[in-house]
C-alpha positions as CSV (number, residue, x, y, z in Angstrom):
1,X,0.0,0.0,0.0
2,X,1.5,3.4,-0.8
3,X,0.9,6.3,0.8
4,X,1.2,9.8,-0.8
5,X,1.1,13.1,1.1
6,X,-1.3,15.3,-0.6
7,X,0.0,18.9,-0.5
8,X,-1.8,21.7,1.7
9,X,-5.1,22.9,0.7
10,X,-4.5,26.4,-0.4
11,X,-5.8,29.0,1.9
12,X,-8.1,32.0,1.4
13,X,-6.5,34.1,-1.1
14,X,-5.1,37.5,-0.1
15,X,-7.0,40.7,-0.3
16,X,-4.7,42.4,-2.4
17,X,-4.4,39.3,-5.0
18,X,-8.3,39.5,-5.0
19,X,-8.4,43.3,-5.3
20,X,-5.5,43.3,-8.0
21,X,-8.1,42.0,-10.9
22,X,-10.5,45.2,-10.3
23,X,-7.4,47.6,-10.1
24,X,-6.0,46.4,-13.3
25,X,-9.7,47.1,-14.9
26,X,-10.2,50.9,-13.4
27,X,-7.2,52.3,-13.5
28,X,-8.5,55.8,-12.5
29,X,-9.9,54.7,-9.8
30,X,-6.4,52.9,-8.6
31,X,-5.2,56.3,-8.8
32,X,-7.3,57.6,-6.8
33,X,-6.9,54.6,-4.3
34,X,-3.4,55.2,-4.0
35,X,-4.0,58.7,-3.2
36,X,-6.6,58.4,-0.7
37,X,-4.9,55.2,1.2
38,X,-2.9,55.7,4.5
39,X,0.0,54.2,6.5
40,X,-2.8,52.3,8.9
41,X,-4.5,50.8,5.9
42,X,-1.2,49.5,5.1
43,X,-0.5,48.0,8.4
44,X,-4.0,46.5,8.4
45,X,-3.0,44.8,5.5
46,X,0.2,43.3,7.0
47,X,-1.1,42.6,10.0
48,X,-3.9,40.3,7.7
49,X,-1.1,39.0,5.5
50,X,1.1,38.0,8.8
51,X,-2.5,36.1,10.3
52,X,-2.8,34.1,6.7
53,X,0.9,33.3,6.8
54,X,0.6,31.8,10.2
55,X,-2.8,29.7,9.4
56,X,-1.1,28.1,6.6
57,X,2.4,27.4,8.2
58,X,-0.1,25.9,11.3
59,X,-1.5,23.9,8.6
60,X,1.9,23.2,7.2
61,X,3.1,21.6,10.6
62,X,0.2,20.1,11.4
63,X,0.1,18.2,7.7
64,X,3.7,17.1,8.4
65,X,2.7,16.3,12.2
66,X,0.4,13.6,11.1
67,X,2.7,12.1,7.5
68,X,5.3,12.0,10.6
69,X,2.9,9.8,13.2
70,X,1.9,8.1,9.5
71,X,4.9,6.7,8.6
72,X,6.4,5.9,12.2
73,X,3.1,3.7,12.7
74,X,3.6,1.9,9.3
75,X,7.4,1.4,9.3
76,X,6.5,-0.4,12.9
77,X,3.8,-2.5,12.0
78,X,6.1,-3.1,8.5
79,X,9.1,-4.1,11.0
80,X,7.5,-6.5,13.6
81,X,5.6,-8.2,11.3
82,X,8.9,-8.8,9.4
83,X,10.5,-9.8,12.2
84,X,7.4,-12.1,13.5
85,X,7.4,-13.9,10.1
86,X,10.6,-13.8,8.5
87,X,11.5,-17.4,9.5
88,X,8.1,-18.5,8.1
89,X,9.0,-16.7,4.9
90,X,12.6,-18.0,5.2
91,X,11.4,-21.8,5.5
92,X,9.1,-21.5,2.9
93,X,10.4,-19.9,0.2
94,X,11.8,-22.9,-1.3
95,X,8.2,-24.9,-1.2
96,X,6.3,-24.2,-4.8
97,X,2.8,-24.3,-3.1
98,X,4.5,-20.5,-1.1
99,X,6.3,-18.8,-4.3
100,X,2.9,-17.3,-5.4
101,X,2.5,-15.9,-1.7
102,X,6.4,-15.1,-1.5
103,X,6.5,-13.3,-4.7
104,X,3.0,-11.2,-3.1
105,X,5.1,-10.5,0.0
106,X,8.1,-9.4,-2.1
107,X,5.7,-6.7,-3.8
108,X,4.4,-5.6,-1.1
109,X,7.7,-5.1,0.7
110,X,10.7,-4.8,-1.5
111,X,13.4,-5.0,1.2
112,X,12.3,-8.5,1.9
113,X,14.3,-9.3,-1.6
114,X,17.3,-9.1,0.2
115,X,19.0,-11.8,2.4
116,X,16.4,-12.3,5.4
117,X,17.3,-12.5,9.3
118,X,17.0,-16.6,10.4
119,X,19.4,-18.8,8.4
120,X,20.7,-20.1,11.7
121,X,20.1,-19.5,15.4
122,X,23.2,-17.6,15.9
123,X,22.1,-15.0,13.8
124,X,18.7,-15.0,14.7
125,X,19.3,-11.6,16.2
126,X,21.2,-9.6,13.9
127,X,19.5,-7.1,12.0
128,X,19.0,-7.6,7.6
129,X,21.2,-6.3,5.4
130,X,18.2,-4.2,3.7
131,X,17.2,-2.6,6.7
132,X,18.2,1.3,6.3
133,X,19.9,3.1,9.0
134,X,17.6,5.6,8.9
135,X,14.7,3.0,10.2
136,X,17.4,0.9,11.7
137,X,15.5,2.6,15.0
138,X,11.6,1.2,14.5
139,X,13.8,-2.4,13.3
140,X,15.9,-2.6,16.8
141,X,12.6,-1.1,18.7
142,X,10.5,-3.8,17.3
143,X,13.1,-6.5,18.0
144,X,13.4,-5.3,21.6
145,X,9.5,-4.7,22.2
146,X,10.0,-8.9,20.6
147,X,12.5,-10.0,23.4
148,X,10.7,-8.2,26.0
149,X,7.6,-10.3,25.1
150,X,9.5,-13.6,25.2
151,X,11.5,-12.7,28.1
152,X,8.1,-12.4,29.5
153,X,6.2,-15.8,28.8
154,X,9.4,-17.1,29.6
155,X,9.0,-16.0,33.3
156,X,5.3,-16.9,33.5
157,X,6.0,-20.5,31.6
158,X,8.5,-20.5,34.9
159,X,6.4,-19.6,37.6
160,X,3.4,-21.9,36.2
161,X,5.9,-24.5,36.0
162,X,6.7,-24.0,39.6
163,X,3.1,-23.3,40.7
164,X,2.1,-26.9,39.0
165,X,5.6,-28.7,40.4
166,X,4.5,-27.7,43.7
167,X,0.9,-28.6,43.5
168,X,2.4,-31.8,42.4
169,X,4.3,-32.5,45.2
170,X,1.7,-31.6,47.5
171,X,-0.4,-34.1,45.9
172,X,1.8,-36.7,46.1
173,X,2.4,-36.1,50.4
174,X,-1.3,-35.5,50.7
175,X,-1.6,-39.1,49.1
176,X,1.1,-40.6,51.4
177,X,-0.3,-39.3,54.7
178,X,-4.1,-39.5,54.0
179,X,-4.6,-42.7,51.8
180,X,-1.4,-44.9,52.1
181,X,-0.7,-44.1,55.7
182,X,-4.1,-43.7,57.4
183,X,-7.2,-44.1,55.3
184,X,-6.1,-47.8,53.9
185,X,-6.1,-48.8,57.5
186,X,-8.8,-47.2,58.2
187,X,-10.7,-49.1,55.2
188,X,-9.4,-52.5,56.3
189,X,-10.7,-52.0,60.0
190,X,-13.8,-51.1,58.6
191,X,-14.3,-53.9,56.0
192,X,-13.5,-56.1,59.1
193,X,-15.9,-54.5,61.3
194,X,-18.4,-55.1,58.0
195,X,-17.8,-58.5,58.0
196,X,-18.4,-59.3,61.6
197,X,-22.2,-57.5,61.1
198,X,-22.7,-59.3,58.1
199,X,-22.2,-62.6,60.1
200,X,-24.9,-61.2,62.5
201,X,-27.2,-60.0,60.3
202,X,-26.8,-63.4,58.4
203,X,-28.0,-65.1,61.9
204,X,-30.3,-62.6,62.6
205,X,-32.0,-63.5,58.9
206,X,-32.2,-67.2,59.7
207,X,-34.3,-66.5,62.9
208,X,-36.4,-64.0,61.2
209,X,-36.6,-67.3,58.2
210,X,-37.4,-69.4,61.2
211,X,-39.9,-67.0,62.8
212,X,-41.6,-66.6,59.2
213,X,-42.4,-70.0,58.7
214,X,-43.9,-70.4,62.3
215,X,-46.2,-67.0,61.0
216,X,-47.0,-68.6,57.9
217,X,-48.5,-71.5,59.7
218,X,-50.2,-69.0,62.0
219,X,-51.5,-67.3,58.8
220,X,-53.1,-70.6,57.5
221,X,-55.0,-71.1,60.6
222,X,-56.0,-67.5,60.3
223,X,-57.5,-67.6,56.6
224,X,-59.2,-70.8,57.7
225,X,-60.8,-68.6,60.3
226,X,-61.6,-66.3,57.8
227,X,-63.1,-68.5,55.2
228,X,-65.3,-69.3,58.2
229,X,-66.3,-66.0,59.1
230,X,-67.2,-65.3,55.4
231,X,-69.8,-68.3,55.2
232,X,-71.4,-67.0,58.8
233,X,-71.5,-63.5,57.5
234,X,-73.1,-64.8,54.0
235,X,-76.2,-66.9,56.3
236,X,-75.9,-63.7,58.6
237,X,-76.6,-61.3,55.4
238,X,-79.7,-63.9,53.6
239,X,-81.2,-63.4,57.3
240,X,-81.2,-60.1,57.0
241,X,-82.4,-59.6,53.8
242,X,-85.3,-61.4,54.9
243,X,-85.6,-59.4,57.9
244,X,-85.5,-56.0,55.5
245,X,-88.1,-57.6,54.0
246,X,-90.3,-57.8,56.5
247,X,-89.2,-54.8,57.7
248,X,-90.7,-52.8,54.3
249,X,-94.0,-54.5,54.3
250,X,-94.6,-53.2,57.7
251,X,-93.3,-50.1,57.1
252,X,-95.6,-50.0,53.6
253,X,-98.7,-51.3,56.7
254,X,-98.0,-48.3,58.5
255,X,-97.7,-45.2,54.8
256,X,-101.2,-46.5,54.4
257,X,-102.4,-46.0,57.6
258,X,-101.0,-42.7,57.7
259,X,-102.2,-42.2,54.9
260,X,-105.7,-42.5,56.3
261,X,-105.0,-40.6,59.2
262,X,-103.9,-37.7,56.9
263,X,-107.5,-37.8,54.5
264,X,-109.0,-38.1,58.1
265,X,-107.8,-35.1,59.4
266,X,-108.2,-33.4,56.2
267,X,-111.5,-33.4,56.9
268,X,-111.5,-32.5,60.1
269,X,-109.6,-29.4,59.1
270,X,-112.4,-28.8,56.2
271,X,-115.1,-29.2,59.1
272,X,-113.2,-26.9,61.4
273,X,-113.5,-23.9,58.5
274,X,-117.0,-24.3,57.4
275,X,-117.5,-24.4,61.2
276,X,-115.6,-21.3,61.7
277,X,-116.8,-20.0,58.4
278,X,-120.4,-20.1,60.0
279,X,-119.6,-18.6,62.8
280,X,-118.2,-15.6,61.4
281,X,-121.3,-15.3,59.5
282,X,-123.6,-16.0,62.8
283,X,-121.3,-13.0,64.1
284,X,-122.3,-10.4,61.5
285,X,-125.8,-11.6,61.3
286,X,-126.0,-10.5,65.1
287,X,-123.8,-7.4,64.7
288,X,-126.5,-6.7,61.5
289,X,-129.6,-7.0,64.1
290,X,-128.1,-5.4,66.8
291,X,-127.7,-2.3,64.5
292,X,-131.1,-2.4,63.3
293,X,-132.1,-2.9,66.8
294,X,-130.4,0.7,67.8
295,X,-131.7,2.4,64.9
296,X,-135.3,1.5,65.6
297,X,-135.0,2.7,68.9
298,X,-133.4,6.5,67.6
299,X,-136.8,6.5,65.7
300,X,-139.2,5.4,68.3
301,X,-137.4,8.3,70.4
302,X,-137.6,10.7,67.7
């Protein structure tokens, strides 16, 4: 990838460059300009021309600023990747299936054409012949910022190595003091102690087989019983069936007796209102003569 600075945008033009076009057209009125301008209009102008001067050498700086931080970050990501993969490159330049990819790299990065760092471990450290001293800096800084890295998972490879020898050997006196030393002894006391309750429970079982026989026996007597029981229940349940029997036909005696009883005092009941009913009428039939009664007696006065 290339990378071309583009040149500074050009600033505002000047006032007098844009003012020299209408000056060259009216000539009479530059002479009257000229005779009419002062000393402070000039230093105005300066004063402007100094301020443009300074934007653009800003911009200046600033441009070369960032082409400088631009080509310090590519010539170290160009470097430690050439130093990362220069072996690779190195081993396989000679295989046919890698020239195509070789020949890419070798575009890409011209200095790789020269002889590469890695044709034996002695000289795995010294710096190629292509490398220019003028970027020999970002090539050492790379290498370093390389070393440091190893040098680094060199000393945690260590400690973890350490950490896990340790761990190791902590294991292996745990195992000797708890399993070899007490807890196989323990084991073997208790598989004997097993053993001597397994014999009991084994006697224990044979009584309990012994005892189950003599309840099995039992249990025949017991069903015999039962069977028994069930035939005395089955005359006990036809006796009372013939009992319920009975039992309804009285009970079917006495609805229609109630029955009676109830059409009975029915009319009793139907007695008791006309009796009532005649009464009542007997009651207004007297209240209906004694009225009369009083009125004949207002006339007779009258």
């Amino acid at each position: 990838m290339m990378f071309r600075a583009h040149p500074p945008a050009a600033g505002p033009r000047p006032r007098s460059a844009a003012s020299a076009t209408p000056a060259r057209q009216h000539k009479g009125g530059e002479g009257r300009s000229k005779r009419c301008r002062s000393p402070c209009n000039d230093e105005l102008r300066y004063k402007e021309l100094q301020r443009h001067k300074q934007n653009l050498q800003q911009r200046v700086r600033q441009q070369v600023e960032v082409l400088a931080g631009l080509e310090e970050s590519i010539l170290d990501f160009y470097y430690t990747h050439t130093i990362r993969y220069e072996p690779l490159l190195q081993q396989h330049a000679s295989s046919p299936s890698t020239s195509a990819l070789s020949d890419d790299v070798i575009k890409l990065f011209p200095e790789l054409s020269g002889p590469l760092v890695g044709g034996d471990d002695s000289a795995a450290g010294r710096a190629p012949s292509a490398v220019p001293s003028k970027t020999r800096y970002y090539y050492d800084s790379a290498l370093m910022r390389l070393y440091r890295e190893a040098a680094i998972q060199e000393r945690d490879l260590a400690q973890l190595y350490a950490g896990e020898e340790a761990k190791v050997t902590a294991t292996e006196r745990q195992i000797q003091n708890d399993i070899i030393d007490g807890a196989l002894a323990s084991q073997l006391s208790t598989e004997r102690d097993a053993r001597e309750a397994l014999s009991k429970l084994q006697a224990a079982l044979a009584t309990l087989q012994s005892k189950c026989s003599e309840r099995e026996a039992s249990i025949g007597d017991v069903e015999a019983t039962i069977e028994a029981t069930e035939k005395a229940v089955e005359a006990c349940t036809k006796r009372k069936a013939l009992l319920e029997a009975k039992k309804q036909e009285q009970m079917d005696n006495a609805e229609k007796i109630k029955e009676e009883v109830a059409v009975f005092r029915r009319s009793v009941e139907a007695a008791a209102r006309e009796l009532e009913k005649r009464t009542r009428n007997n009651q207004s039939l007297e209240e209906e003569i004694a009225r009369r009664k009083a009125l004949l007696r207002r006339r007779r006065k009258e």
